[in-house]
PyMOL Python script that loads the backbone (N, CA, C, O; Angstrom):
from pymol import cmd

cmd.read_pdbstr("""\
ATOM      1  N   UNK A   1      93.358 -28.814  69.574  1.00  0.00           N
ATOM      2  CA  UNK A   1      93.885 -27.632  68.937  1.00  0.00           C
ATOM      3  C   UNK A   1      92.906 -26.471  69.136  1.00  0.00           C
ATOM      4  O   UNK A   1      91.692 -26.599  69.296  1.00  0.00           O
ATOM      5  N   UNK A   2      93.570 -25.362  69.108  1.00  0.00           N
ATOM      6  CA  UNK A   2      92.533 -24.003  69.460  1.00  0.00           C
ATOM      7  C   UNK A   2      92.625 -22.877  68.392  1.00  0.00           C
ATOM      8  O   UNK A   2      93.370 -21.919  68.184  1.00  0.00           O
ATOM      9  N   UNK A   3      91.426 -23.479  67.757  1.00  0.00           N
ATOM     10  CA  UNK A   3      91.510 -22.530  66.130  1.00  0.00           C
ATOM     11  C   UNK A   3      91.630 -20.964  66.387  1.00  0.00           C
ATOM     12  O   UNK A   3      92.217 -20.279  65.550  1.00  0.00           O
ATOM     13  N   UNK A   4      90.960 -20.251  67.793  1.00  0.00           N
ATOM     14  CA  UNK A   4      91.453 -19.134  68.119  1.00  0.00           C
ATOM     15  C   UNK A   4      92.694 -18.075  67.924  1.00  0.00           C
ATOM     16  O   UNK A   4      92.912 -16.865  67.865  1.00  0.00           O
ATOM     17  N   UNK A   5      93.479 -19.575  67.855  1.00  0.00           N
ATOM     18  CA  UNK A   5      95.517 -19.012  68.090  1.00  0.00           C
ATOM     19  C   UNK A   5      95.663 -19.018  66.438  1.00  0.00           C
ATOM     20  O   UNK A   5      96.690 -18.428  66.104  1.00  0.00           O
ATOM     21  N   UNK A   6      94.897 -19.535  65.314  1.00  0.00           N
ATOM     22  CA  UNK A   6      94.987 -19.874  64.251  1.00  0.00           C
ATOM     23  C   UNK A   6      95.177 -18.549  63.638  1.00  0.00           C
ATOM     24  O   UNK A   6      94.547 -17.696  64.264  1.00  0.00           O
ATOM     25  N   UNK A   7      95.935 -18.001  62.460  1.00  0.00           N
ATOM     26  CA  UNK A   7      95.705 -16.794  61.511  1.00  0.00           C
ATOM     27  C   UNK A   7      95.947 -17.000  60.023  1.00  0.00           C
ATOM     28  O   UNK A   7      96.064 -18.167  59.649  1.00  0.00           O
ATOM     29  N   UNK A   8      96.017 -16.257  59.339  1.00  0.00           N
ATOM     30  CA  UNK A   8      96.328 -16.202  57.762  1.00  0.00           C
ATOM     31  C   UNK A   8      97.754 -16.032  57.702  1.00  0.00           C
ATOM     32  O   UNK A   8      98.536 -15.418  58.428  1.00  0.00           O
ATOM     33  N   UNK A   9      97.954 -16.938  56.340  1.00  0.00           N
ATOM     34  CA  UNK A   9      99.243 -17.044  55.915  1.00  0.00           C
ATOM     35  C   UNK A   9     100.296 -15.685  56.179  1.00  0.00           C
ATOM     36  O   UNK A   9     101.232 -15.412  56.931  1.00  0.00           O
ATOM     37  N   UNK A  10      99.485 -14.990  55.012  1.00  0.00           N
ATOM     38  CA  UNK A  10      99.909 -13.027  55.872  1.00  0.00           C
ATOM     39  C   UNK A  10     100.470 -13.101  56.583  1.00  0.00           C
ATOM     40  O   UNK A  10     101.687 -13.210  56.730  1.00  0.00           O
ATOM     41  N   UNK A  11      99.187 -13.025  57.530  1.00  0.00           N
ATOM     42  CA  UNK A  11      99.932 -12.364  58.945  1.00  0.00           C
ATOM     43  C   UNK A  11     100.787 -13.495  59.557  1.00  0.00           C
ATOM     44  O   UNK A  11     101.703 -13.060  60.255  1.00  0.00           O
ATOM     45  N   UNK A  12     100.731 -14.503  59.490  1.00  0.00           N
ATOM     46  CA  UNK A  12     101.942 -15.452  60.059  1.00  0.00           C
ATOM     47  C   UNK A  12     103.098 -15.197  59.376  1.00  0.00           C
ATOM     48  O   UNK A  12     104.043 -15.130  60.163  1.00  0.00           O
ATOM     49  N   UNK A  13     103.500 -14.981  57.923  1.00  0.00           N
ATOM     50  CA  UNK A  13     104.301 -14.688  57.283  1.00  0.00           C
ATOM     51  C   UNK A  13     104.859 -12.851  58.088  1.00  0.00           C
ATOM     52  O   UNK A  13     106.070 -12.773  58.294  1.00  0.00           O
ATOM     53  N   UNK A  14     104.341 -12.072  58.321  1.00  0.00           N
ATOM     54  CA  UNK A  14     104.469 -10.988  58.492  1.00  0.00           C
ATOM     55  C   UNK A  14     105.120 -11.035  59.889  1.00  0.00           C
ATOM     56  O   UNK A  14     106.147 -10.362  59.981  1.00  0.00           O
ATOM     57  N   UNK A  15     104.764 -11.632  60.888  1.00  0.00           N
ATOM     58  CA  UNK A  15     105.062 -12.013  62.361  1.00  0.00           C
ATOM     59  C   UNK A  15     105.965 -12.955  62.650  1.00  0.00           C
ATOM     60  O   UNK A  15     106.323 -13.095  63.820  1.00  0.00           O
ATOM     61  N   UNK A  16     106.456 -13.712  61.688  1.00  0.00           N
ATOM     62  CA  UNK A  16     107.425 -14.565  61.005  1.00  0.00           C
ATOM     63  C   UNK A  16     108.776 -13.553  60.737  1.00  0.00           C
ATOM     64  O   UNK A  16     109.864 -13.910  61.187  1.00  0.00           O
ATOM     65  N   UNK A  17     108.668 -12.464  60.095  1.00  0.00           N
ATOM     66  CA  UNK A  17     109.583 -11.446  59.165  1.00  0.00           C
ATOM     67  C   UNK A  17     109.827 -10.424  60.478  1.00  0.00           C
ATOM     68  O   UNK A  17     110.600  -9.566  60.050  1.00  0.00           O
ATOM     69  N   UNK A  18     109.499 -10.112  61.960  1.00  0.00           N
ATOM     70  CA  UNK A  18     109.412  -9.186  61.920  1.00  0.00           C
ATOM     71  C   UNK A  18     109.921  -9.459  63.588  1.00  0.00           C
ATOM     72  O   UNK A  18     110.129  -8.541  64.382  1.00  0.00           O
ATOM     73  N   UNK A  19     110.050 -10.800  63.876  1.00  0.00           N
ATOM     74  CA  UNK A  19     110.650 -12.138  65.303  1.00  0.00           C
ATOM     75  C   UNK A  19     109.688 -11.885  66.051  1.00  0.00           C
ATOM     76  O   UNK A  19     109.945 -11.580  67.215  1.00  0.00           O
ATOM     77  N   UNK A  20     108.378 -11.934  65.626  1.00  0.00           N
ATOM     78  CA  UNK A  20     107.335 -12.134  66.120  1.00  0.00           C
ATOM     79  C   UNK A  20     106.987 -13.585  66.793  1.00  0.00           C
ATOM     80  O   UNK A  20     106.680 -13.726  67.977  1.00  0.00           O
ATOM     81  N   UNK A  21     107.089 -14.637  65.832  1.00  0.00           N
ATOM     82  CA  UNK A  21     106.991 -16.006  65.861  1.00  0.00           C
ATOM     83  C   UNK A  21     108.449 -16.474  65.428  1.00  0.00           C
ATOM     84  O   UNK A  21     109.396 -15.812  65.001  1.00  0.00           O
ATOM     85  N   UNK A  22     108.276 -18.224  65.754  1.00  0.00           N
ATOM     86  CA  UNK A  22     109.600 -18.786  65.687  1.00  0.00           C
ATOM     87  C   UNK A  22     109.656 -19.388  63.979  1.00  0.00           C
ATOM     88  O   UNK A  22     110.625 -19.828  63.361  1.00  0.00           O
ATOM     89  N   UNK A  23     108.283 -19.213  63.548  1.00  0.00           N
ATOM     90  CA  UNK A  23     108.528 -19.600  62.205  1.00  0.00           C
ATOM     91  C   UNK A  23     106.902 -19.949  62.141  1.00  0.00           C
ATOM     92  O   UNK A  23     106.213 -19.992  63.160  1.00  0.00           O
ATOM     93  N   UNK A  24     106.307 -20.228  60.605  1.00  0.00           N
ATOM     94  CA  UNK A  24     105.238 -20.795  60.303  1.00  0.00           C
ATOM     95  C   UNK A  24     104.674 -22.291  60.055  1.00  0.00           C
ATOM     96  O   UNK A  24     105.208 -23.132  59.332  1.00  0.00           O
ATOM     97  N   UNK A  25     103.760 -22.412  60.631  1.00  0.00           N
ATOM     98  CA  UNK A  25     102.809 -23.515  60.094  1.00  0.00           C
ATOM     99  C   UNK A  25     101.918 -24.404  59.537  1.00  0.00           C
ATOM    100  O   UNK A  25     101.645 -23.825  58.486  1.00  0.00           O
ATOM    101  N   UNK A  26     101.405 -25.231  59.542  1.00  0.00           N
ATOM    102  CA  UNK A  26     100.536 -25.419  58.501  1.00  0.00           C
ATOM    103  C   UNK A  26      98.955 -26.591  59.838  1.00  0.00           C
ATOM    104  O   UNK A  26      99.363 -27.571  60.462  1.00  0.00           O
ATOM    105  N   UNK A  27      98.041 -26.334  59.906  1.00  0.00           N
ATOM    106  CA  UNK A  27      97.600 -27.420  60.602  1.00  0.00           C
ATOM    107  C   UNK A  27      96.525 -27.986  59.405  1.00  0.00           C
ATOM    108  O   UNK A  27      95.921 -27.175  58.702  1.00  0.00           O
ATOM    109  N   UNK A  28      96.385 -29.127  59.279  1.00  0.00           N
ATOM    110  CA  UNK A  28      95.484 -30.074  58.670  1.00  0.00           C
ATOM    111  C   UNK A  28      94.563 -29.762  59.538  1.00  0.00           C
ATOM    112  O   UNK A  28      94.764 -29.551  60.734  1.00  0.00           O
ATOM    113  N   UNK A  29      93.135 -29.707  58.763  1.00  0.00           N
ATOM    114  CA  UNK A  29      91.706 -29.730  59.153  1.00  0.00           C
ATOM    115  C   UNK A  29      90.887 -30.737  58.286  1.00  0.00           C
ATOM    116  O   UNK A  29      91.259 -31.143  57.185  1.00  0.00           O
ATOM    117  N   UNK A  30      89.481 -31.167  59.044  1.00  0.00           N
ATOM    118  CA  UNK A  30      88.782 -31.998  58.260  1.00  0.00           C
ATOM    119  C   UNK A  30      87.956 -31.096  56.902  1.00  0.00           C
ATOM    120  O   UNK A  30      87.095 -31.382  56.071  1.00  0.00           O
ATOM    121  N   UNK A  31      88.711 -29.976  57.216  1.00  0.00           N
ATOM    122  CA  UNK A  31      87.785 -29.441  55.587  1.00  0.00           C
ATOM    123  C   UNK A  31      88.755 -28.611  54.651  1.00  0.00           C
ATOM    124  O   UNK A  31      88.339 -27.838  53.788  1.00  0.00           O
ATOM    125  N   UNK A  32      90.034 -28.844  54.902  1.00  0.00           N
ATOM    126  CA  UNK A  32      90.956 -29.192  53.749  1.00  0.00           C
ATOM    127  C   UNK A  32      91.486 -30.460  52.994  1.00  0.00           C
ATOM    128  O   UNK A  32      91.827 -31.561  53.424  1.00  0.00           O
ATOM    129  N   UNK A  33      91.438 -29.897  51.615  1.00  0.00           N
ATOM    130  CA  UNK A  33      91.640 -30.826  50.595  1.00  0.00           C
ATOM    131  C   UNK A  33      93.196 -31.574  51.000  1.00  0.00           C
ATOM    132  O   UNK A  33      93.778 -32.075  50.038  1.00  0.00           O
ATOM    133  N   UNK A  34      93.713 -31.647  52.020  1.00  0.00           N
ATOM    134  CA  UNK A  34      95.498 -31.588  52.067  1.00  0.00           C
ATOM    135  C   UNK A  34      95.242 -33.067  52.896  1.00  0.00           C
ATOM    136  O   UNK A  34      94.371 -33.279  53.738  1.00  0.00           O
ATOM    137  N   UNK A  35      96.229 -33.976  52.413  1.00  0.00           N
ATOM    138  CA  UNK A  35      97.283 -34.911  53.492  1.00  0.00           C
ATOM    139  C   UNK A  35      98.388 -34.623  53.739  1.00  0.00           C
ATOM    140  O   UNK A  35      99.082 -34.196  52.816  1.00  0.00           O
ATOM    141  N   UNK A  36      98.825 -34.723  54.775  1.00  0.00           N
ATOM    142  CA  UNK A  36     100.267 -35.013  55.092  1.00  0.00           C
ATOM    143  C   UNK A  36     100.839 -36.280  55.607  1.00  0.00           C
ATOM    144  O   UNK A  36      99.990 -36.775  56.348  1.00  0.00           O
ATOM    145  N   UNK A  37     101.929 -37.051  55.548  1.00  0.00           N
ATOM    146  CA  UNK A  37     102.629 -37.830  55.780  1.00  0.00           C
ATOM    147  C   UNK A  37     103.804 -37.944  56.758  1.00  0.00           C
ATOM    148  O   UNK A  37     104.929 -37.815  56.275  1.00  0.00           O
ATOM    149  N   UNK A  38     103.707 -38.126  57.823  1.00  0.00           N
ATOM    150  CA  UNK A  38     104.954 -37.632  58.494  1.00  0.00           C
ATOM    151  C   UNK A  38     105.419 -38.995  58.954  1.00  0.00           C
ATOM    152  O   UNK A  38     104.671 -39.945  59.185  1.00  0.00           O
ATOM    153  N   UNK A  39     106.798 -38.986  59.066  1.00  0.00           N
ATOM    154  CA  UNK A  39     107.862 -39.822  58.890  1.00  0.00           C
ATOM    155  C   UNK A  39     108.869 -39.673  59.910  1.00  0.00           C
ATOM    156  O   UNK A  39     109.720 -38.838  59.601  1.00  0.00           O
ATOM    157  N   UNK A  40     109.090 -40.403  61.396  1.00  0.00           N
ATOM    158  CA  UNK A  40     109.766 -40.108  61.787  1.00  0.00           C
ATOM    159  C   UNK A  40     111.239 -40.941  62.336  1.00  0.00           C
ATOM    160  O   UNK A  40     111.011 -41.995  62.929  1.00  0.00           O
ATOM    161  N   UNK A  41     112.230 -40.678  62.233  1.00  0.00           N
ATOM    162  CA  UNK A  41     113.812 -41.167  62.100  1.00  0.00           C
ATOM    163  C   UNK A  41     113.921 -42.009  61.284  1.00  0.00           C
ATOM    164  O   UNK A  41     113.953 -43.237  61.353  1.00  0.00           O
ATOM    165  N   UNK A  42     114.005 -40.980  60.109  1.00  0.00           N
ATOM    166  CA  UNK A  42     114.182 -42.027  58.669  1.00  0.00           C
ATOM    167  C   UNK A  42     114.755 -41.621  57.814  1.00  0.00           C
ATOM    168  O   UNK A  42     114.400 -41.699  56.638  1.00  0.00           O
ATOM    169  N   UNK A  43     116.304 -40.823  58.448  1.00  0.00           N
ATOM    170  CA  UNK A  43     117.077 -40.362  57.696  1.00  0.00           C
ATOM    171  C   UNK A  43     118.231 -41.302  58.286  1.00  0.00           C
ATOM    172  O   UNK A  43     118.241 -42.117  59.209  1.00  0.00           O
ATOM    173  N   UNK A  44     119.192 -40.861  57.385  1.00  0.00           N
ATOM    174  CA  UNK A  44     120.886 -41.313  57.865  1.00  0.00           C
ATOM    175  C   UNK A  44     121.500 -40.640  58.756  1.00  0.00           C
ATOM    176  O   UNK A  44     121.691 -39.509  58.310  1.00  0.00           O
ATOM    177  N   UNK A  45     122.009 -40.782  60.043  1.00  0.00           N
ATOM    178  CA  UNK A  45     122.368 -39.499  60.838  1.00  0.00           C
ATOM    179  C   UNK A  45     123.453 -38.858  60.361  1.00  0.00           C
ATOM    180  O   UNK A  45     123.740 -37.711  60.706  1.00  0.00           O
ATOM    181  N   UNK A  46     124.252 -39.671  59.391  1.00  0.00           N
ATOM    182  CA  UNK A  46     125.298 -38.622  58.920  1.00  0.00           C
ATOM    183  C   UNK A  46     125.500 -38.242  57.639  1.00  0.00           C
ATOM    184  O   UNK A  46     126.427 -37.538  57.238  1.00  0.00           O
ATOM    185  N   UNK A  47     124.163 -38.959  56.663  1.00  0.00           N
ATOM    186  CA  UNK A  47     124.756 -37.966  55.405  1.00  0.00           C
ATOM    187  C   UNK A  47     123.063 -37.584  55.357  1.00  0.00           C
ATOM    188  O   UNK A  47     122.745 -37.101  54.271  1.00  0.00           O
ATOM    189  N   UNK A  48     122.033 -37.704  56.253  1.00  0.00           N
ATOM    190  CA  UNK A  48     120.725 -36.725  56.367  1.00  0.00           C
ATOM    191  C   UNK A  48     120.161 -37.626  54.883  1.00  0.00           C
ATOM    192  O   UNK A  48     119.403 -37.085  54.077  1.00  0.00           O
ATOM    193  N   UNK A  49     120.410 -38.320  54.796  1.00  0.00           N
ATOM    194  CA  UNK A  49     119.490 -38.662  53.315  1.00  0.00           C
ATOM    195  C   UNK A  49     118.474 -39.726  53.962  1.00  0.00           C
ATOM    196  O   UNK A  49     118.719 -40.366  54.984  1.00  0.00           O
ATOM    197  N   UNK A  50     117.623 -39.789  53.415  1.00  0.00           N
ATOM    198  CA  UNK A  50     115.993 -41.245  54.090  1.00  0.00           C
ATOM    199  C   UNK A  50     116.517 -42.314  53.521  1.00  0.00           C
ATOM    200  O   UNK A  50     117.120 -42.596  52.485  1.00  0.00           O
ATOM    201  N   UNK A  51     116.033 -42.954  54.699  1.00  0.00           N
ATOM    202  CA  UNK A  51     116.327 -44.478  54.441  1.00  0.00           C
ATOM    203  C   UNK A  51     115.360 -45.197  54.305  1.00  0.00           C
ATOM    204  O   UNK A  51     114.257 -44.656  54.382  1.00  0.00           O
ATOM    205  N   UNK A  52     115.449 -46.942  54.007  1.00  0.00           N
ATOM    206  CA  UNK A  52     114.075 -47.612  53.353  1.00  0.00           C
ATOM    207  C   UNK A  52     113.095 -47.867  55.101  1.00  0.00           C
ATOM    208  O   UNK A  52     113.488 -48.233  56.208  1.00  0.00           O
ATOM    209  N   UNK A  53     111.973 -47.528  54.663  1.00  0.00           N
ATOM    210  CA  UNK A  53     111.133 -47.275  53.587  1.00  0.00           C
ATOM    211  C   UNK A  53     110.688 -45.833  53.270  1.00  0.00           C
ATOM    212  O   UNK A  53     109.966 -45.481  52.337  1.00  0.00           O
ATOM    213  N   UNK A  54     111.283 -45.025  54.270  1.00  0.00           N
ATOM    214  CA  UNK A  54     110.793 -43.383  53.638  1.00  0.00           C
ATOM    215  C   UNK A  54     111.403 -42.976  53.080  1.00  0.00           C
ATOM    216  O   UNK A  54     111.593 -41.777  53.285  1.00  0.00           O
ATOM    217  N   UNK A  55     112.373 -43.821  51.665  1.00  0.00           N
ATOM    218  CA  UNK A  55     112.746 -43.242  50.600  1.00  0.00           C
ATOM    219  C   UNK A  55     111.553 -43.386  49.659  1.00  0.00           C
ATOM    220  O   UNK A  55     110.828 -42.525  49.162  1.00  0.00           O
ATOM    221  N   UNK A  56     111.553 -44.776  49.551  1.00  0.00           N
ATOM    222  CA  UNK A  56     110.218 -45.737  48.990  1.00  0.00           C
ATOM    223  C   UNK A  56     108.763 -44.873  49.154  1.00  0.00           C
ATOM    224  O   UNK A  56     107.997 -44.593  48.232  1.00  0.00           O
ATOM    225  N   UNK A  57     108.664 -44.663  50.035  1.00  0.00           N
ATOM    226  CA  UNK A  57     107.294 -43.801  50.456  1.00  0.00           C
ATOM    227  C   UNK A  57     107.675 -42.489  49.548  1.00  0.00           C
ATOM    228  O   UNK A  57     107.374 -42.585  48.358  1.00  0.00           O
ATOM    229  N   UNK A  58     108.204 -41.465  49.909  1.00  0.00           N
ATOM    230  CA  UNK A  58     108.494 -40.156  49.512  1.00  0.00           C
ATOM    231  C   UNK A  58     108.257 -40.579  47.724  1.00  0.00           C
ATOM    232  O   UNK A  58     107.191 -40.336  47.157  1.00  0.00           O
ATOM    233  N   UNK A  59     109.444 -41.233  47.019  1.00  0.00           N
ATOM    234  CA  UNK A  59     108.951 -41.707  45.881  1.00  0.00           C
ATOM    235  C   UNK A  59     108.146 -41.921  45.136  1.00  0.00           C
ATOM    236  O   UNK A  59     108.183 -41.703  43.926  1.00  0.00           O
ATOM    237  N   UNK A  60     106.977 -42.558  45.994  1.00  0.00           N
ATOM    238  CA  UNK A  60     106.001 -43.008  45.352  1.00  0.00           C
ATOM    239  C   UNK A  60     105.132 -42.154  45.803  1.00  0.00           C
ATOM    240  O   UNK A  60     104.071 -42.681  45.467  1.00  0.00           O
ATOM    241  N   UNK A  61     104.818 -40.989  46.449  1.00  0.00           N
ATOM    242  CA  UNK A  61     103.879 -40.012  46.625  1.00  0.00           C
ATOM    243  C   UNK A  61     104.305 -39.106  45.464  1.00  0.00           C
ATOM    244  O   UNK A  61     103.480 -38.608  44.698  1.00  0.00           O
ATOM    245  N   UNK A  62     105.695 -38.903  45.360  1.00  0.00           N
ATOM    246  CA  UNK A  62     106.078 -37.666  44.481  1.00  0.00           C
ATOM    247  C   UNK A  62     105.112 -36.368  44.946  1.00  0.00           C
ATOM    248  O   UNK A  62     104.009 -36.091  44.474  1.00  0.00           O
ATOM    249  N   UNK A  63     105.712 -35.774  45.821  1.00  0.00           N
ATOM    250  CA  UNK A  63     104.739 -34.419  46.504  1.00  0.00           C
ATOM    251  C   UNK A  63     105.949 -33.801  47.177  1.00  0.00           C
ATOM    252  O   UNK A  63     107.136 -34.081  47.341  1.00  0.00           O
ATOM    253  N   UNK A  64     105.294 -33.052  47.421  1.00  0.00           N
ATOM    254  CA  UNK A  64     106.124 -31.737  48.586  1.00  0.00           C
ATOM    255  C   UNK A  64     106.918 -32.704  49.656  1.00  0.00           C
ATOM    256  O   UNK A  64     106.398 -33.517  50.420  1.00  0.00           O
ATOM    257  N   UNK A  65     108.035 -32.462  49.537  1.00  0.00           N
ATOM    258  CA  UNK A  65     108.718 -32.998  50.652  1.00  0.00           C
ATOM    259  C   UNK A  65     109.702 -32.381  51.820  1.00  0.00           C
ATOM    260  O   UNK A  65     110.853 -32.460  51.390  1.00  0.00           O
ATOM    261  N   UNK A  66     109.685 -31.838  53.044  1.00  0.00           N
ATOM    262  CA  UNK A  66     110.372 -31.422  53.753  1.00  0.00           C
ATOM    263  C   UNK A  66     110.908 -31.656  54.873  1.00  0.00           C
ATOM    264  O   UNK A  66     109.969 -32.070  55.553  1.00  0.00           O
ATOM    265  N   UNK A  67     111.849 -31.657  55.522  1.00  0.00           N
ATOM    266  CA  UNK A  67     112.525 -31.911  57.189  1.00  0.00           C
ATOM    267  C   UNK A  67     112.051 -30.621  57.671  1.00  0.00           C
ATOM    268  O   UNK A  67     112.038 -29.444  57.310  1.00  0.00           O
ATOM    269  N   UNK A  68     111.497 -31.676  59.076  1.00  0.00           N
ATOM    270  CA  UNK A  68     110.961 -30.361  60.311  1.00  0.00           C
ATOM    271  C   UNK A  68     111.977 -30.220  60.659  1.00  0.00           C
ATOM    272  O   UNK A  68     113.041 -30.754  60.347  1.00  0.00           O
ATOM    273  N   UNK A  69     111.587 -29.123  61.668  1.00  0.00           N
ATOM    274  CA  UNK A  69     112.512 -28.725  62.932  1.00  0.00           C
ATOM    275  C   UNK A  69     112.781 -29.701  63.872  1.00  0.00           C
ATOM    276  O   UNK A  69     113.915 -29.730  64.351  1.00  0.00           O
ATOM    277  N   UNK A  70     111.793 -30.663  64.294  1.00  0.00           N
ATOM    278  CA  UNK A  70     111.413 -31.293  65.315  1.00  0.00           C
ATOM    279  C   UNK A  70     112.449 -32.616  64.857  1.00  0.00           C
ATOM    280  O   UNK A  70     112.503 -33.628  65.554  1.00  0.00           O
TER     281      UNK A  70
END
""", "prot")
cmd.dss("prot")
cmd.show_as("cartoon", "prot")
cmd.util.cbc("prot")
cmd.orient("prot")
């Protein structure tokens, strides 16, 4: 990764608002307090809801939960 390309919420938010960028991000570093969990094809393809075990997981973290783009 190239912390160079990296900016503040701001201005990503601002360049975000303005079709600057395709949208914002978030990258994990070793000197943030943050995990993330990522989970991949572990929904239902037709009613989009998670299936076991990343219902089970999501549950038992109880945290921020979202679908990427990807």
């Amino acid at each position: 990764m190239d912390d160079r390309t990296w900016t503040s919420l701001e201005r990503a938010l601002e360049y975000a608002a303005i079709g600057t960028a395709d949208g914002v991000g978030f990258v994990f570093t070793a000197t943030d307090p943050l995990v993330g969990v990522d989970l991949d094809d572990c929904r239902d393809p037709e009613t989009g809801e998670p299936l076991e075990p990343a219902s089970s997981i999501i549950e038992q973290l109880d945290s921020f939960t979202e679908v990427s783009p990807s």
